[in-house]
N, C-alpha and C positions, 0 to 999 in steps of 0.2 A: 693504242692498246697498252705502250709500257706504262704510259700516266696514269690508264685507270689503275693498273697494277698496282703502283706505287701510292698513289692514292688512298686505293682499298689496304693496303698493307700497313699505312701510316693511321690509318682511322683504325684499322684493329688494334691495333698495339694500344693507342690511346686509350681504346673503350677499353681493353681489357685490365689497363691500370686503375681503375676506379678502386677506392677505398671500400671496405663493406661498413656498414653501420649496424649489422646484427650483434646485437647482446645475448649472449646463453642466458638463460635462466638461472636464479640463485640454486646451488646448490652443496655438499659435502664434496664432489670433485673438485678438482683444478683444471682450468680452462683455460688455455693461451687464448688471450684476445689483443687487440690492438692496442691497449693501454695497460697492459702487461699479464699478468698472471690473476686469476678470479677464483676465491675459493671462499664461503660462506657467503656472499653478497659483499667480498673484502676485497680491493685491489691492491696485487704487490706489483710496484714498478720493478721492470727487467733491472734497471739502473745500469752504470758502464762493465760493471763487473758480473752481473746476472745475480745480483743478490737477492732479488725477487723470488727466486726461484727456493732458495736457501729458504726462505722466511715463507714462503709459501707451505714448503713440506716439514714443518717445522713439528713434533711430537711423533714420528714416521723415518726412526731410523735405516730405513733402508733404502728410503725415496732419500734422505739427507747425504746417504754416498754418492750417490748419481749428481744430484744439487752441487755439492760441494766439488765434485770434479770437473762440474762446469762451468762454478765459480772459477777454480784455482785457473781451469784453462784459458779461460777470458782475461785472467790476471797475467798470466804468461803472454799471451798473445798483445796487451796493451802495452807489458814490460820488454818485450824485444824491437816493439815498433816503435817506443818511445827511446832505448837504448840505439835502432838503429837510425833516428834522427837525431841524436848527441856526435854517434861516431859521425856521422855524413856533413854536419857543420863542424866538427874538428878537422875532417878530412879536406876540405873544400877551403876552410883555413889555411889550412896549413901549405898545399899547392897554390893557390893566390899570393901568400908572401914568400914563398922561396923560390932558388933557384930549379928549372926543372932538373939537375941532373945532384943535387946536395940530400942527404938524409931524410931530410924533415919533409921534403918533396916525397920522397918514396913514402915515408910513413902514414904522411894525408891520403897520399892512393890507396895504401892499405885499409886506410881507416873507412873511404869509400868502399874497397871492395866487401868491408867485414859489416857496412852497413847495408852493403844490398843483397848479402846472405842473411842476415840479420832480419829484414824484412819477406824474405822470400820462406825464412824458417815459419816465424808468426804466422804466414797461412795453416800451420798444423792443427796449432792446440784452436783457431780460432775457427777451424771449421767443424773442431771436433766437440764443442760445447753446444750448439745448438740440439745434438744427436743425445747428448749426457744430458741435457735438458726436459728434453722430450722422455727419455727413458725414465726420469725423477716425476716425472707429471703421470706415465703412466705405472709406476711400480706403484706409487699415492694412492692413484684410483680404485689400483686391482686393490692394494689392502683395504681400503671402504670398501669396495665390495662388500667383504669379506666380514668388517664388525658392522654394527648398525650403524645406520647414517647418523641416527639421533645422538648417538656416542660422539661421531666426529664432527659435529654440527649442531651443535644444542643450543646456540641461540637463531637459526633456520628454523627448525621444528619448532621452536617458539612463536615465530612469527607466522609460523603456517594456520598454528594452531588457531590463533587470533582471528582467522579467517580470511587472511589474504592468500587463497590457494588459489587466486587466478582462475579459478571453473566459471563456467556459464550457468544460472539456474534455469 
């Protein structure tokens, strides 16, 4: 009976990782999709710093504060994890060629300890960008709402017009 447990528990998990392949439809929103941020039939990649998101809300100064704080914190969060792998190969030096109980020993310990606060910091700003992100994509939306789509989307409504509206006759 524990096998089938384990069994059935390892098959769910698997099935439930599958990738989705649905595409939203072109429109004047912004749509997180799998290949990053979608807004006129246009793809912004997230890229490492989230600048997608930036260049996605772009003409939409108030979606670009959210955007831009989730830029800066993905930039923080790359910058403390890249500065706590400098300190942690200096630290890690510096104990391999000295004596344990000489200066330069204490100071590589240090250099380790201030790299694994260092790292343990970067969990902040990097879990708080996805939330600034999401907020940037939905302040975007509400203001389309708000003016016409055709205003924030004028070569969409172009294309519509043309007769590619996807209806059935």
């Amino acid at each position: 009976m524990k096998r089938i447990t384990a069994i059935a528990v390892v098959v769910s998990l698997f099935g439930s990782a599958c990738a989705t392949t649905y595409t939203p439809q072109p429109s004047a929103f912004i749509k997180s999709t799998s290949k990053g941020y979608e807004k006129c039939d246009q793809i912004y990649k997230r890229g490492m710093f989230n600048q997608g998101i930036v260049r996605a809300t772009e003409g939409d100064p108030e979606a670009q504060v959210y955007a831009k704080k989730s830029s800066r914190n993905q930039k923080w969060s790359w910058g403390l994890v890249g500065g706590s792998l400098a300190a942690l190969g200096a630290g890690i030096g510096l104990e391999a060629s000295n004596d344990r109980y000489s200066t330069a020993y204490k100071v590589g310990n240090g250099l380790i300890w201030t790299a694994i606060v260092s790292a343990l910091v970067s969990i902040v700003p990097s879990a708080k960008s996805p939330s600034q992100a999401a907020d940037a994509i939905n302040k975007y939306n509400d203001n389309v709402l708000l003016k016409s789509a055709a205003d924030a989307c004028p070569n969409l409504v172009e294309k519509k017009s043309e007769g590619d509206m996807g209806e059935k006759e």
